[in-house]
C-alpha positions in Angstrom: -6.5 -32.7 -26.3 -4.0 -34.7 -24.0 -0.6 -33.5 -24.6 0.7 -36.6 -22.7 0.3 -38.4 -25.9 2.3 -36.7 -28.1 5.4 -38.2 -29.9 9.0 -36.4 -30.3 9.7 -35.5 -33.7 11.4 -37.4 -35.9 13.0 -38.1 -39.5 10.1 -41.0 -40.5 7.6 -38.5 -39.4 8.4 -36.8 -42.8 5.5 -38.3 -45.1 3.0 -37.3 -42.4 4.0 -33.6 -42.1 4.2 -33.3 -46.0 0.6 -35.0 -46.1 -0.4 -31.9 -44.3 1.7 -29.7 -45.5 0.5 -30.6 -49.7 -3.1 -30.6 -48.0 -3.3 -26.9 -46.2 -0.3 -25.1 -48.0 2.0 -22.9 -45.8 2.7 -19.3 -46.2 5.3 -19.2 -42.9 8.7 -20.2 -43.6 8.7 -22.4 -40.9 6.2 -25.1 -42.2 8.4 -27.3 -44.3 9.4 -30.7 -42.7 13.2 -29.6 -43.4 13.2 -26.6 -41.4 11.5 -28.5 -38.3 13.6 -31.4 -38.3 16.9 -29.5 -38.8 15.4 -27.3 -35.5 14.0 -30.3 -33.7 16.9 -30.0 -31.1 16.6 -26.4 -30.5 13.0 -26.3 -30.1 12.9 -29.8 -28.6 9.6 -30.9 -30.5 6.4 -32.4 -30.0 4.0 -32.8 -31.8 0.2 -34.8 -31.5 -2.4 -35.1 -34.8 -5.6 -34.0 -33.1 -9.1 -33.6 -34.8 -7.4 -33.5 -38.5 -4.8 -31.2 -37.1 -1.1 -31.2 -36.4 -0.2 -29.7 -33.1 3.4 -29.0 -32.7 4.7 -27.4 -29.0 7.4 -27.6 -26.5 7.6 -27.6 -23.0 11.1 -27.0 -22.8 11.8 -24.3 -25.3 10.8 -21.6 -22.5 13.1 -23.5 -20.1 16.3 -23.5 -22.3 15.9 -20.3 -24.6 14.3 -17.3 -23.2 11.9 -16.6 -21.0 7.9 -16.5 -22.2 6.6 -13.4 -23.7 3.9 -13.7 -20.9 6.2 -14.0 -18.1 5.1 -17.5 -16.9 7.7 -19.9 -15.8 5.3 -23.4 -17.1 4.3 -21.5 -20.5 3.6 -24.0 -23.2 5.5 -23.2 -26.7 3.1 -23.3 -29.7 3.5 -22.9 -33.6 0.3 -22.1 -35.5 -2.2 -25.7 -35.4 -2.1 -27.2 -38.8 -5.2 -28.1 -40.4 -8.8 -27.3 -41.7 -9.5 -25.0 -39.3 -6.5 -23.6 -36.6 -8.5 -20.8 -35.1 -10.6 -23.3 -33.3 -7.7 -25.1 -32.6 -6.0 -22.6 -30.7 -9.3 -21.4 -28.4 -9.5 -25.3 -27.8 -6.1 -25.3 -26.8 -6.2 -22.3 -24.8 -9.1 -23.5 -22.8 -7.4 -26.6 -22.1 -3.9 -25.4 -21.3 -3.8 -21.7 -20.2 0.0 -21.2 -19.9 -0.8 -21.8 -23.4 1.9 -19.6 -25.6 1.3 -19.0 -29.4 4.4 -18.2 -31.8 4.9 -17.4 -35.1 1.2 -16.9 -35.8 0.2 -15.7 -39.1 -2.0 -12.4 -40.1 -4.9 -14.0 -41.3 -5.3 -16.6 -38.1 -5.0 -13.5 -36.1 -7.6 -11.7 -37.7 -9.8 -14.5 -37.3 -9.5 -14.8 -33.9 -10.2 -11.2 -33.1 -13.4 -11.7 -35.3 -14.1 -14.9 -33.1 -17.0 -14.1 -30.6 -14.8 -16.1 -28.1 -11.9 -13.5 -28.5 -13.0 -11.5 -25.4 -13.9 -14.6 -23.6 -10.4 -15.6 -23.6 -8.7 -12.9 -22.8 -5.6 -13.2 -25.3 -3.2 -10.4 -25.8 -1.8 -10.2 -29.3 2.2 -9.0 -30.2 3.3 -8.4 -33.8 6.7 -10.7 -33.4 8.6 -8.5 -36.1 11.7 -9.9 -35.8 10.1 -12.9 -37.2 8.3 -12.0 -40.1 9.4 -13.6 -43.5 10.9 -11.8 -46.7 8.8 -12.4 -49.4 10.1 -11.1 -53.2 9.6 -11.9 -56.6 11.5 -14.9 -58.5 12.1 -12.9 -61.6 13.1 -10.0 -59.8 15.7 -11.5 -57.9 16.7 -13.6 -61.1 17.4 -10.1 -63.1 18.2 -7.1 -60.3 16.9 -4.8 -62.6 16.9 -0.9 -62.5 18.3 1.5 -59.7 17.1 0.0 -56.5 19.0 -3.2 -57.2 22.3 -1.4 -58.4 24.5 -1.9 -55.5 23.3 -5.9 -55.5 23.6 -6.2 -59.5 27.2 -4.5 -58.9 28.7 -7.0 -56.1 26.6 -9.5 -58.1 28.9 -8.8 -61.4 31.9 -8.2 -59.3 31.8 -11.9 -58.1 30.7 -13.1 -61.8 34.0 -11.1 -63.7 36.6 -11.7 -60.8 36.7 -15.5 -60.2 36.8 -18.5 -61.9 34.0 -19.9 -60.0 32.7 -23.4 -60.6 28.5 -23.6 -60.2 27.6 -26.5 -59.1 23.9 -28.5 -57.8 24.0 -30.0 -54.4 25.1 -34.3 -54.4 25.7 -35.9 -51.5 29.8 -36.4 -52.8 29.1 -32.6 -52.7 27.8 -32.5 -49.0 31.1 -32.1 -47.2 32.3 -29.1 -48.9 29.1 -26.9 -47.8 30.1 -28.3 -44.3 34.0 -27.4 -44.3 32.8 -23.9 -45.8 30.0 -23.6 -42.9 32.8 -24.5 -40.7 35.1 -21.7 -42.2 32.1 -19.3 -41.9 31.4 -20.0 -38.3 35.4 -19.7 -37.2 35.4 -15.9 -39.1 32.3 -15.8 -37.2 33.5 -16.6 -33.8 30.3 -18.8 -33.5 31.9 -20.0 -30.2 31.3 -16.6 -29.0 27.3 -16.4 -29.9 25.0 -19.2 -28.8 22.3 -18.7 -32.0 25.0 -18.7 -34.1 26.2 -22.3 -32.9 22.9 -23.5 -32.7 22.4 -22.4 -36.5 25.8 -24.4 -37.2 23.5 -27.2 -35.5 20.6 -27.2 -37.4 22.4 -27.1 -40.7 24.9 -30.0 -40.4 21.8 -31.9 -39.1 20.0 -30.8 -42.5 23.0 -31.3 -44.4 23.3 -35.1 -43.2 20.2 -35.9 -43.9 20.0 -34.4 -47.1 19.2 -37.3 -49.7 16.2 -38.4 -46.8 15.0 -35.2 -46.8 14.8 -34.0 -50.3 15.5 -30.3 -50.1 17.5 -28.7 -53.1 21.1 -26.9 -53.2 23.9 -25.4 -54.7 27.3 -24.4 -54.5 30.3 -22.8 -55.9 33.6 -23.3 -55.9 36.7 -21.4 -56.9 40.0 -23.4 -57.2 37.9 -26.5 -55.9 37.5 -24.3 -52.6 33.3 -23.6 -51.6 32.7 -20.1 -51.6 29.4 -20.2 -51.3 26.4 -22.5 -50.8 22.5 -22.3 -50.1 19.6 -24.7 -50.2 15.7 -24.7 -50.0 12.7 -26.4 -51.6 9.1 -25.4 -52.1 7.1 -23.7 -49.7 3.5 -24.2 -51.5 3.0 -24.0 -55.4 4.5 -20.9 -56.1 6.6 -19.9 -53.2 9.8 -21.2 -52.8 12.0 -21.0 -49.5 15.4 -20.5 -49.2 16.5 -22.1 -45.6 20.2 -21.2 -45.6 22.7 -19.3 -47.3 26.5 -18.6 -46.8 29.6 -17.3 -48.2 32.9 -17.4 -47.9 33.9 -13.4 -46.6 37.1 -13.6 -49.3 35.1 -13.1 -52.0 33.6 -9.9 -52.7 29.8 -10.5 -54.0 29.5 -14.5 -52.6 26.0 -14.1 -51.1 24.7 -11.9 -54.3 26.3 -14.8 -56.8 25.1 -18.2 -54.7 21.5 -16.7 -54.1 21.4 -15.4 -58.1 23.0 -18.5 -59.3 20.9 -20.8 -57.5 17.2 -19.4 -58.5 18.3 -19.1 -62.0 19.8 -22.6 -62.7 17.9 -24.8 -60.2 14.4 -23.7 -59.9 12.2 -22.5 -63.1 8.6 -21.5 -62.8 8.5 -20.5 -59.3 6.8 -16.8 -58.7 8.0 -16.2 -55.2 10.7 -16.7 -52.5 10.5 -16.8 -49.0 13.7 -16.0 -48.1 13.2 -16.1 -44.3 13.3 -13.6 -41.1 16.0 -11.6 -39.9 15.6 -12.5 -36.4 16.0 -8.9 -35.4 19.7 -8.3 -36.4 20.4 -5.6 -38.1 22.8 -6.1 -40.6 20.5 -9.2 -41.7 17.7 -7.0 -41.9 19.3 -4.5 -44.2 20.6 -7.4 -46.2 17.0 -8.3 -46.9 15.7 -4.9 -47.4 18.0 -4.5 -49.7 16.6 -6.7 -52.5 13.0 -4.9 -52.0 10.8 -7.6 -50.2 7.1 -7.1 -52.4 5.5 -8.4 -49.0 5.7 -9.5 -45.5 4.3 -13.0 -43.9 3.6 -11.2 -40.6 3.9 -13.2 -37.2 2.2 -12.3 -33.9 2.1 -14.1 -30.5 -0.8 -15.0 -28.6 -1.4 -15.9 -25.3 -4.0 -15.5 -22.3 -3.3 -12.4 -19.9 -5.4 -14.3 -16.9 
């Protein structure tokens, strides 16, 4: 595989990601063409179809983010190969470029490379990347809250549903500028300015946001006295599995992220068993955010790379 033929991602590349996307169905969050375009800049993307596989990687991620798990100053950044058959992907990969990094790669891939009988060969070193697994709940339970381990959710949940006059309402484009203005709100309270990830997430969404009819992601919002309080979008992750890419409320309104996520999964998706409802990126109020509505599994994430 010659990387020197690869081709920077871009918006028309969309009906060849989804090809492969329909064809080997994701269980990561990160494998929906939204989510890597919206990211494109961050990551600075590449990607090459090799063999009936997608390769996706960046040389400069390393360079402009944080240093390499593996300490080298040339690593290569890698998300899983997708195709028929990744495993051999990544020991052909790793052959051919040993500064060769491997992120966000899922359980079962890992287990079949340490089943592989080139495993030792190659010398990889494996790291469970928790900050990086997805959230993984049921629809229905998300949909209903029920019983004592969702009472403090159900309760900011009603709160929000018996205090405002709230308007629901499913994401338009004449609708697109309002999300933004909140996100814009959200991010000043925030003191974005102040957090680089945080201003690169303000990135990512305005560039999903403006792209949204192109795209073809779903949203919602609501509004109280024609004001966005809240606002969220996602779109299917595989046949049952839905993922939510963002979510925001306004901080003036007790119970905004219980009412936008509730709102949303019970008036704009039906039939959908799941929800990937993304990592927590290792902070901590995030993470007890999403504990808090009971995850029934994790999509875990490891790193691979060669120690020689």
């Amino acid at each position: 595989m010659k990387l020197t033929s690869a081709k920077r991602l871009a918006l028309d590349d969309k009906e060849l990601f989804d090809k492969y996307f329909q064809k080997y169905p994701p269980q990561n969050s990160e494998f929906t063409f939204t989510n890597l375009f919206m990211w494109r800049n961050f990551y600075e993307w590449f990607y090459v179809e090799w063999n009936d596989h997608l390769i996706l990687f960046s040389k400069e991620y390393f360079k402009k983010n944080r240093a390499s798990i593996s300490g080298r100053d040339d690593a290569i950044y890698f998300f899983p190969p997708i195709g028929p058959n990744p495993t051999a992907m990544i020991f052909n990969i790793a052959k051919d470029y040993k500064t060769a990094e491997f992120n966000r790669v899922p359980e079962e891939i890992v287990t079949s490379i340490i089943n592989d009988e080139r495993f030792d060969s190659m010398n990889f070193e494996i790291v469970e990347d928790r900050d990086n697994w997805d959230y993984v709940y049921e629809v229905e339970t998300l949909k209903t809250l029920p019983g004592n381990r969702h009472r403090q959710n159900r309760r900011w949940l009603n709160k929000f549903l018996q205090t405002y006059d709230y308007k629901f309402e499913i994401l338009s484009e004449d609708l697109i500028n309002k999300c933004k203005k909140l996100q814009l709100e959200w991010c000043v309270m925030r003191q974005c300015e102040e957090d680089e990830g945080l201003e690169q997430e303000q990135e990512a969404i305005y560039e999903a946001l403006d792209n949204f009819s192109t795209l073809g992601f779903k949203g919602a919002l609501i509004c109280i006295d024609d004001k966005c309080a809240g606002y969220t979008f996602g779109e299917m992750l595989n046949s049952d599995t839905l993922v939510i890419h963002v979510e925001k409320a306004h901080m003036e309104y007790d119970g905004g992220y219980q009412a936008i996520g509730n709102l949303f999964l019970n008036n704009v998706y039906s039939g959908v068993q799941f929800v990937n409802r993304e990592q927590d990126l290792g902070v901590e109020g995030l993470r007890r955010a999403k504990e808090s509505y009971k995850p029934i599994r994790m999509v875990k994430k490891s790193i691979i790379y060669r120690k020689d």
